[in-house]
N, C-alpha and C positions, 0 to 999 in steps of 0.2 A: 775360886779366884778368877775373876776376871782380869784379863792380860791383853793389852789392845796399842798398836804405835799410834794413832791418834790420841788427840789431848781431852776427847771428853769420850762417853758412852751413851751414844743414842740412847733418848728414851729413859733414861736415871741420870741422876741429879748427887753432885760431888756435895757430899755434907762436912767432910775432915780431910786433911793433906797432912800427911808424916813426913813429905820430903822423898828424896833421893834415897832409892836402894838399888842393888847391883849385886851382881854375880858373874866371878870368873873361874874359869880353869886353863888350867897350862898342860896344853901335852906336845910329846915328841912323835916322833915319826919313829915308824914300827923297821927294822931293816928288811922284812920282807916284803914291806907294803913300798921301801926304797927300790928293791929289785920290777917288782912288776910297774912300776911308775916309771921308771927308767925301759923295760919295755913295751909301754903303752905311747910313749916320746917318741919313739922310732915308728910303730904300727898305729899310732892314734886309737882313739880310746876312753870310756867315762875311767877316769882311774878310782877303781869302786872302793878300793882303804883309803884312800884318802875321804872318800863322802861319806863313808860309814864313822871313820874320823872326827869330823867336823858334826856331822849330825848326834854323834854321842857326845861331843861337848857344848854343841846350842843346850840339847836338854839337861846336860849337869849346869852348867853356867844356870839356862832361866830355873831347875831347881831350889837353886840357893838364893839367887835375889827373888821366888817367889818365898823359903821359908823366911827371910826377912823381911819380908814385907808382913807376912801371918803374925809375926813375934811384934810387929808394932799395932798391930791391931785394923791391919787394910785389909779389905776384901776386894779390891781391884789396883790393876796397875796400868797407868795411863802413861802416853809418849814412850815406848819403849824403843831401844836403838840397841844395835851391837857392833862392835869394832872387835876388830884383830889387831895383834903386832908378832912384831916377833920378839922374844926376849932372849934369846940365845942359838945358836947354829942347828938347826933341826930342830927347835920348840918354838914353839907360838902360843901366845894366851888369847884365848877368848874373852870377849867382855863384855857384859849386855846389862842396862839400866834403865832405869824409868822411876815414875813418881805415885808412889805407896798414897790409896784415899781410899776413904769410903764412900760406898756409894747407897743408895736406896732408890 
């Protein structure tokens, strides 16, 4: 599968468009990854659970909008984005989208 945030692929030619698929996940904050964030705030710091965090949810999120893209029949996924929100006090959902084609 090819996964790419521009709208075409150098070089291959979009033959079908399934449309919009997406993939999210929601996670919370670990309370020990709250205590060393709290002090990494006072001594500065990459705060490393929160990046291990978020990087183990980019790749569950583009997991799932890549299996559905496979389930409609894409072999690439063109314009991809991702957003955050927060959906409750200490959880945040990830959200990452883009436009299921084939290509050749």
């Amino acid at each position: 599968m090819i996964i790419t945030n521009i709208e075409s692929i150098p070089n291959r030619k979009i033959v079908d468009h399934f449309g919009v698929v997406s993939g999210s996940t929601v996670r919370a904050k670990h309370v020990g990854r709250d205590l060393m964030a709290g002090l990494k705030n006072v001594f500065g710091g990459e705060l490393k659970g929160y990046t291990e965090l978020l990087s183990e949810s980019r790749e569950e999120a583009m997991d799932r909008m890549t299996a559905q893209a496979k389930s409609l029949g894409a072999n690439a996924i063109v314009n991809v984005r991702f957003s955050t929100s927060s959906v409750a006090a200490g959880a945040a959902e990830l959200y990452v989208y883009g436009t299921a084609v084939k290509i050749v």
